[in-house]
C-alpha positions as CSV (number, residue, x, y, z in Angstrom):
1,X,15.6,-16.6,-13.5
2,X,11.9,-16.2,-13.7
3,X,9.5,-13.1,-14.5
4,X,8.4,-12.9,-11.0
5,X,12.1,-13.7,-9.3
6,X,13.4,-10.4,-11.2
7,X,10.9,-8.5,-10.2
8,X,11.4,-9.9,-6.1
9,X,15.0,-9.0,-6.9
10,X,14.6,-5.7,-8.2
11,X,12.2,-4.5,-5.2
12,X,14.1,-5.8,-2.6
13,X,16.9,-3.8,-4.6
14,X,14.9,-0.6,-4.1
15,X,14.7,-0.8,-0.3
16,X,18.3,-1.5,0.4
17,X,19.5,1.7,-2.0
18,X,20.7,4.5,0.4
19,X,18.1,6.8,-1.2
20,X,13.8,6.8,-0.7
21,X,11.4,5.5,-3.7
22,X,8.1,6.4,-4.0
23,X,5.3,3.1,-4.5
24,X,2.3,5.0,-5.7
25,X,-1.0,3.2,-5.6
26,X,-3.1,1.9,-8.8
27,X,-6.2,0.8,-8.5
28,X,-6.7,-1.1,-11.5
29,X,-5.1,-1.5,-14.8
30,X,-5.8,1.2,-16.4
31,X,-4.3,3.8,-13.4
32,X,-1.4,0.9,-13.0
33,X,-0.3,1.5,-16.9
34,X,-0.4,5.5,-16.6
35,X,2.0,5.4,-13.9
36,X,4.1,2.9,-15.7
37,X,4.6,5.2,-18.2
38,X,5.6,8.0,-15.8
39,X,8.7,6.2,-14.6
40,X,8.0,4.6,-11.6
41,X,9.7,1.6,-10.2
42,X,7.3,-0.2,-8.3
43,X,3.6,-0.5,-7.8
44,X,1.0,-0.9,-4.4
45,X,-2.5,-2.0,-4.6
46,X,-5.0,0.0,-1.9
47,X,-7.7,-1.8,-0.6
48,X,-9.8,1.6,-0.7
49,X,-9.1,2.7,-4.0
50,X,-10.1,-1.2,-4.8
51,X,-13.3,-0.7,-2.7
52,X,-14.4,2.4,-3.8
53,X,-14.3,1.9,-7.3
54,X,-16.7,-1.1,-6.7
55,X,-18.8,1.0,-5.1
56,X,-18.1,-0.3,-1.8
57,X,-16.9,1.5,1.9
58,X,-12.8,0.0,2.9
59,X,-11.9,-1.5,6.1
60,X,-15.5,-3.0,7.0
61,X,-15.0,-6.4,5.5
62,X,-16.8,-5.8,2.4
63,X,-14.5,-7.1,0.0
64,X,-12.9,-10.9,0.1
65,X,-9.6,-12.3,-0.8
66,X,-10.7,-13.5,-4.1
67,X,-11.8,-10.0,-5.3
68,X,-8.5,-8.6,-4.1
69,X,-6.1,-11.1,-5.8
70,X,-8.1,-10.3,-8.9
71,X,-7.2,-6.7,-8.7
72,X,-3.6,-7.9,-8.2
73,X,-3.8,-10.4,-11.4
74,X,-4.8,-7.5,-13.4
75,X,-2.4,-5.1,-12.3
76,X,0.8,-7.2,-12.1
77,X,0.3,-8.4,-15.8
78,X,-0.7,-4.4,-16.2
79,X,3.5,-3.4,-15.9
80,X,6.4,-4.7,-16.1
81,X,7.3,-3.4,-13.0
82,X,7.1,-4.9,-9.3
83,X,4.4,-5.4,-7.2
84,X,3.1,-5.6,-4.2
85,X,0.1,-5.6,-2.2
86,X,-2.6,-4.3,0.5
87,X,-3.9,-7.5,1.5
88,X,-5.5,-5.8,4.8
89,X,-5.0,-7.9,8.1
90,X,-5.0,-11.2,5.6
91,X,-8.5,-11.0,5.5
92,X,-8.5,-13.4,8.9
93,X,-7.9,-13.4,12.7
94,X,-6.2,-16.3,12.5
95,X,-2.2,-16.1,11.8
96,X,-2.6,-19.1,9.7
97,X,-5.0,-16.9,7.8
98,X,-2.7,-14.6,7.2
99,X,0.1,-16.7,6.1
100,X,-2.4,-18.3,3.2
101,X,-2.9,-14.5,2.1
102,X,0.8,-14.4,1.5
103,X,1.3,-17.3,-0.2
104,X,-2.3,-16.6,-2.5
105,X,-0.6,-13.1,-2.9
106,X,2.6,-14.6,-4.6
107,X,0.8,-17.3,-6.4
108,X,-1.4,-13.9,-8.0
109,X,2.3,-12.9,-8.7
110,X,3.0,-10.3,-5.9
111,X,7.1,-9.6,-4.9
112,X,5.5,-8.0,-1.4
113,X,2.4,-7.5,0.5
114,X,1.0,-5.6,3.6
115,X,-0.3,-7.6,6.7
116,X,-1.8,-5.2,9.3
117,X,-2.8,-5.6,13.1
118,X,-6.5,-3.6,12.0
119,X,-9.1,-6.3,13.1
120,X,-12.0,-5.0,11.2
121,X,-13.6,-5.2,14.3
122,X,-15.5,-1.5,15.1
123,X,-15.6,-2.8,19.5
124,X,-11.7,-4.1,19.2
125,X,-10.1,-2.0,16.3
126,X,-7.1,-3.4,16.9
127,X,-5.4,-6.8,17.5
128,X,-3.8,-7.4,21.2
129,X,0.1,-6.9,21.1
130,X,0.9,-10.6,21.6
131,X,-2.0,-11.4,18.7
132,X,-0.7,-9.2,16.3
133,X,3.2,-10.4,16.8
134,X,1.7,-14.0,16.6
135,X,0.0,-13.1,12.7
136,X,2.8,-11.3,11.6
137,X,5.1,-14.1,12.5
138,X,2.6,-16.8,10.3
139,X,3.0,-13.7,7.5
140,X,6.9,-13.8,8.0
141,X,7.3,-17.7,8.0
142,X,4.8,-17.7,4.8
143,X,7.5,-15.3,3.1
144,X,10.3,-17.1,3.4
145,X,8.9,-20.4,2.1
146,X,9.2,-18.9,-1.2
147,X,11.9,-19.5,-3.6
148,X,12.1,-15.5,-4.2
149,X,12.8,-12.6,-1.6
150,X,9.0,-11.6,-0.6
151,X,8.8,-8.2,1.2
152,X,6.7,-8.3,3.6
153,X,5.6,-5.5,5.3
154,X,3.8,-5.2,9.0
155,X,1.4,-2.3,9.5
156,X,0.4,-0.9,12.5
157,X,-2.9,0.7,12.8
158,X,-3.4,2.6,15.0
159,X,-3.2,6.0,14.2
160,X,-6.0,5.2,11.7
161,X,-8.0,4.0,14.3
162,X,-8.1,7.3,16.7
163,X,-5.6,5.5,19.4
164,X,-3.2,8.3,19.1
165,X,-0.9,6.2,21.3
166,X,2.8,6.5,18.9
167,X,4.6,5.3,21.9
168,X,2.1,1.6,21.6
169,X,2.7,2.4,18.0
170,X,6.8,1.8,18.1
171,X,6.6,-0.7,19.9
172,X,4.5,-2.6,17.9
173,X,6.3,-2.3,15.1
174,X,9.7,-3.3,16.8
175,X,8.1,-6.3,17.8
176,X,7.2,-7.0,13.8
177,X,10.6,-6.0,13.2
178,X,12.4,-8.8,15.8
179,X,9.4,-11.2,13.9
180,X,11.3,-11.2,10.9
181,X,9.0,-8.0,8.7
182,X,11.0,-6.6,6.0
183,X,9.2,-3.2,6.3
184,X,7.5,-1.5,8.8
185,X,4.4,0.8,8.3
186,X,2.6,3.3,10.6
187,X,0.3,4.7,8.6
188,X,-1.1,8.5,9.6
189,X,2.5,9.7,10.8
190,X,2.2,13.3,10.1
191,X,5.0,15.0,11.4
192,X,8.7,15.2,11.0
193,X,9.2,14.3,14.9
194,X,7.2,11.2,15.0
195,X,8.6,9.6,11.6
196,X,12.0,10.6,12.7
197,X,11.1,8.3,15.7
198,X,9.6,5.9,14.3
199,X,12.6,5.4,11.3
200,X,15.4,5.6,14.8
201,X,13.5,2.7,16.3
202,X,13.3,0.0,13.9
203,X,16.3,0.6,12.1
204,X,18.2,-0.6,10.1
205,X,15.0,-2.0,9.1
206,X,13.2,0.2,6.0
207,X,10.3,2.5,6.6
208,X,7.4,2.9,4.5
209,X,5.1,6.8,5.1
210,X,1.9,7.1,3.3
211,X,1.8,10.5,2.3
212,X,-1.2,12.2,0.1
213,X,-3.0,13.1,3.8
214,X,-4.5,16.6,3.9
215,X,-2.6,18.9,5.8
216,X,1.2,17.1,5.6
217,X,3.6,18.9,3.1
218,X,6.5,16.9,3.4
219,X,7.9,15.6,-0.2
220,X,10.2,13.0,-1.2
221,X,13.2,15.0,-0.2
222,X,12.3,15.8,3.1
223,X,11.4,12.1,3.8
224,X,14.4,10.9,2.8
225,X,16.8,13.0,5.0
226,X,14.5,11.6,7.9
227,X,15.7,8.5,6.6
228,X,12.2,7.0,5.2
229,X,13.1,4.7,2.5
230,X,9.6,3.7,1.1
231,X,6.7,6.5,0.2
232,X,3.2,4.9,-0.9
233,X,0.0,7.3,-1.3
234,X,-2.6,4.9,-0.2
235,X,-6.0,6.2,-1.8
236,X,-5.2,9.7,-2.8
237,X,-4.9,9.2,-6.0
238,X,-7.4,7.4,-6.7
239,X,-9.3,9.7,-4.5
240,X,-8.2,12.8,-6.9
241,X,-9.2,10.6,-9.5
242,X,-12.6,10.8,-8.3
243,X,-12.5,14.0,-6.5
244,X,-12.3,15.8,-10.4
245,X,-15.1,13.0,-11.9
246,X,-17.7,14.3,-8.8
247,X,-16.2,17.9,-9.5
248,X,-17.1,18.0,-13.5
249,X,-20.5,16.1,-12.7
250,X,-21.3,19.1,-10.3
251,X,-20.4,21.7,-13.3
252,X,-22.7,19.6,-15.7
253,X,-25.7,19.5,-12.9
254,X,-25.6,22.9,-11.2
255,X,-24.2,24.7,-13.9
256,X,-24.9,23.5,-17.0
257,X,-21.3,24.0,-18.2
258,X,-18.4,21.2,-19.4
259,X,-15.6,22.8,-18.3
260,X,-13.7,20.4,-17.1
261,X,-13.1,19.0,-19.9
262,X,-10.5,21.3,-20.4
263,X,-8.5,19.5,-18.1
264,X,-9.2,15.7,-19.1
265,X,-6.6,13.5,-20.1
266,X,-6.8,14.3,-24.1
267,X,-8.4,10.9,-25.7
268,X,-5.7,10.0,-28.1
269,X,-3.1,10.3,-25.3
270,X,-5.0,7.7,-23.3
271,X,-5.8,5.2,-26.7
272,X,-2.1,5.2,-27.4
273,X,-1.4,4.5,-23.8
274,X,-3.5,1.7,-23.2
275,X,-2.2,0.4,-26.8
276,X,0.9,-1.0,-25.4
């Protein structure tokens, strides 16, 4: 058995265990290796946390396919450890689009990836119903060409998107259940009633909750009695990342103090790290 068919084997492992796993989100290498060595199982990329550290906004078409299965090169031969993927709404309207991101995804050496039914498009935000079945079907039929178990996992957007609409929502992500998804996403569920509805709907099917949002305290524990089996953090952490490099600038500016060096990463922790 290959590399990348014990890695597929091992993730799909981790969503049919009876307890949740968290899939924190690295950025590049670098943030990929540090929470390695932390003990996680498995690793997301984020298209924002991509974005932004390239100086560029998320969601508004400004970074391509190519750019993104970079970042996914680097950080699957980063770890060990499985990986999967943010590849957007396949970086195409077309369904046929999106079934060429999957198979470019596991070529880059991805066990899973993200297709959503976001449309990048500010006057139509989101895909039609019927459209967004229709991509996530191509995603689905893309997946299980492959010769290892590829979790695929349908988003729907729009929460994100100010259509605060969860019953649209559910529905949407029954239909990408009854498509043939592996996982089903809503992200910007941020109460225990709605994920609770949302995890009763498409079971026995596995739900992934982004957590990290301002304002929502629910942990691991909590998530898990509500029977949410997959936890990713999106950009938050790469947004705290940055959050303390923007803070420490602002002490070196306005105060002319380098206090926050007190609470950097120590050097030789990092060297020895990134020596493995």
């Amino acid at each position: 058995m290959d590399v990348q068919t014990l890695r597929a084997e091992a993730f799909k492992a981790l969503h049919e265990r009876d307890r949740a796993f968290v899939i924190p989100n690295p950025w590049d290498a670098g943030s990929a290796k540090l929470l390695a060595s932390l003990g996680f199982e498995a690793l997301a990329t984020t298209s924002a946390g991509l974005a932004f550290s390239l100086g560029r906004p998320d969601a508004e078409g400004a970074m391509t396919l190519a750019e993104t299965l970079d970042n996914v090169r680097a950080i699957v031969d980063a770890t060990a450890l499985p990986v999967a993927a943010d590849l957007e709404n396949g970086f195409s309207d077309d369904p046929k689009g999106c079934a060429e991101a999957i198979l470019l995804g596991a070529q880059a050496g991805l066990v899973g990836g993200s297709i959503e039914d976001a449309s990048g498009n500010p006057d139509e935000p989101i895909y039609s119903f019927h459209h967004a079945v229709e991509r996530v079907e191509a995603a689905v039929a893309a997946a299980r060409s492959l010769d290892f178990p590829f979790m695929l996992c349908a988003r729907a957007e729009n929460l994100l998107h100010g259509r605060m609409d969860l019953d649209d929502t559910i529905a949407r992500l029954q239909a990408f259940a009854e498509a043939g998804a592996d996982v089903l996403y809503a992200p910007g569920l941020r109460t225990a009633g709605e994920i609770r509805a949302v995890v009763q709907a498409v079971a026995p099917k596995p739900v992934n909750v982004l957590m990290g949002m301002k304002g929502v305290q629910l942990g691991v524990n909590q998530l898990q009695d509500l029977g949410v089996r997959r936890i990713s953090v999106g950009s938050s952490l790469m947004r705290a990342a940055y959050g303390a490099f923007y803070r420490g600038a602002e002490e070196i500016l306005g105060q002319g103090t380098f206090t926050y060096g007190e609470q950097a990463m120590p050097f030789d922790q990092l060297n020895q790290l990134f020596r493995r």
